[in-house]
Every structure is written in C-alpha cells, then in structure tokens.
C-alpha positions as CSV (number, residue, x, y, z in Angstrom):
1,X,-97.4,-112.0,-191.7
2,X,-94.7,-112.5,-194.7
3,X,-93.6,-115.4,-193.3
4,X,-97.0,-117.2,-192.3
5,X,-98.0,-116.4,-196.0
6,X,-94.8,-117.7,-197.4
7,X,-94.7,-120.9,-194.9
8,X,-98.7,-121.6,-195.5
9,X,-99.8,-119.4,-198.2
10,X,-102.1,-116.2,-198.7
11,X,-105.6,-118.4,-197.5
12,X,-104.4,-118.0,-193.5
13,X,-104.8,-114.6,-193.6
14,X,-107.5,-112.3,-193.0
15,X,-109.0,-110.3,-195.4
16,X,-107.6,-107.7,-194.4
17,X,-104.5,-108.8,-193.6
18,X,-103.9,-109.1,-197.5
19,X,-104.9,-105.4,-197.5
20,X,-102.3,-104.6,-194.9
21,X,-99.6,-106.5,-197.4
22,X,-100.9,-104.1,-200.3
23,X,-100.8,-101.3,-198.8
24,X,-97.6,-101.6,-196.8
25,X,-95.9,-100.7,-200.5
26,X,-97.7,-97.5,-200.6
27,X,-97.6,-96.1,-196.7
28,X,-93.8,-95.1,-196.4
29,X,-94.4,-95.3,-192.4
30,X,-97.2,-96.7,-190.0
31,X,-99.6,-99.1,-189.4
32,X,-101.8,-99.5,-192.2
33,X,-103.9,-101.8,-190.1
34,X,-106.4,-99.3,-189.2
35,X,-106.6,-98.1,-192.6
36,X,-107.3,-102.4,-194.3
37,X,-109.7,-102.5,-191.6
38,X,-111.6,-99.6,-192.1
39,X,-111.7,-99.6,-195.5
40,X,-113.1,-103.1,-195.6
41,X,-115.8,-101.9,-193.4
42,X,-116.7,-99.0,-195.6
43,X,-116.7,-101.1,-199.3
44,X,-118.1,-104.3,-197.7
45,X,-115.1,-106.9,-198.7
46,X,-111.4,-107.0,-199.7
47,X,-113.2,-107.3,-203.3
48,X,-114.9,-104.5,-202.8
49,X,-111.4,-102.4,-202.3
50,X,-110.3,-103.7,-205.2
51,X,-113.5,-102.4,-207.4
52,X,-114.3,-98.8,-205.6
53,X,-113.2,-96.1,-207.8
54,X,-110.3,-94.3,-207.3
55,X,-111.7,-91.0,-206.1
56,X,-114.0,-93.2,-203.3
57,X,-110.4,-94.4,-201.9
58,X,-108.9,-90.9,-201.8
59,X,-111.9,-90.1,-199.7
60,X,-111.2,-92.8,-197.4
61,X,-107.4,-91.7,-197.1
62,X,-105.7,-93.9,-199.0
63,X,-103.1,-91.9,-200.9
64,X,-102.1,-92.4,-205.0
65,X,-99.2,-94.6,-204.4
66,X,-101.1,-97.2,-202.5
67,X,-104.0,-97.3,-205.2
C-alpha cells in the first residue's frame, strides 16, 4: 500500500485504506483492516472518523495512541 501511494499518490486508495495507513502507527500488531472498515461503516465516511469524538472511537475500539 506504501508503495502504490508513494508511486501514484494517496487518490488510488480506498477510503479506508488511508485509515489502515493511520492507524497502522497506533496498532503495535495486527491487521487494522477490520477495524478502518468497520469504523467507516459505523461514522458513515473516512471524514466522518476524523470528526467523531474521542469517546465515540474508544467505543468502537480504537485505542488512545491511534486517536
């Protein structure tokens, strides 16, 4: 994924692909792919991951560092 971004830039990817990238840094282990996906299902768009309140994404398990 780093090096499709890198080779074409951030637009090839899915939404929440880009999630997957942000949250990598957070998420010492694992696939954070379930995680992007379902927390773009639950706040609509990757915009609306950015905007939800902090406590909304503890709820949806996404720990401090990640946030």
């Amino acid at each position: 994924m780093r090096e499709r971004v890198i080779a074409r830039g951030a637009s090839v990817l899915a939404d929440y692909e880009l999630l997957e990238m942000l949250l990598f840094c957070g998420v010492s282990r694992g696939d954070t792919k379930p995680l992007a996906k379902a927390l773009i299902n639950q706040f609509g768009s990757f915009a609306g991951v950015l905007s939800a309140p902090v406590a909304a994404l503890n709820a949806a398990g996404v720990n401090n560092d990640s946030i």
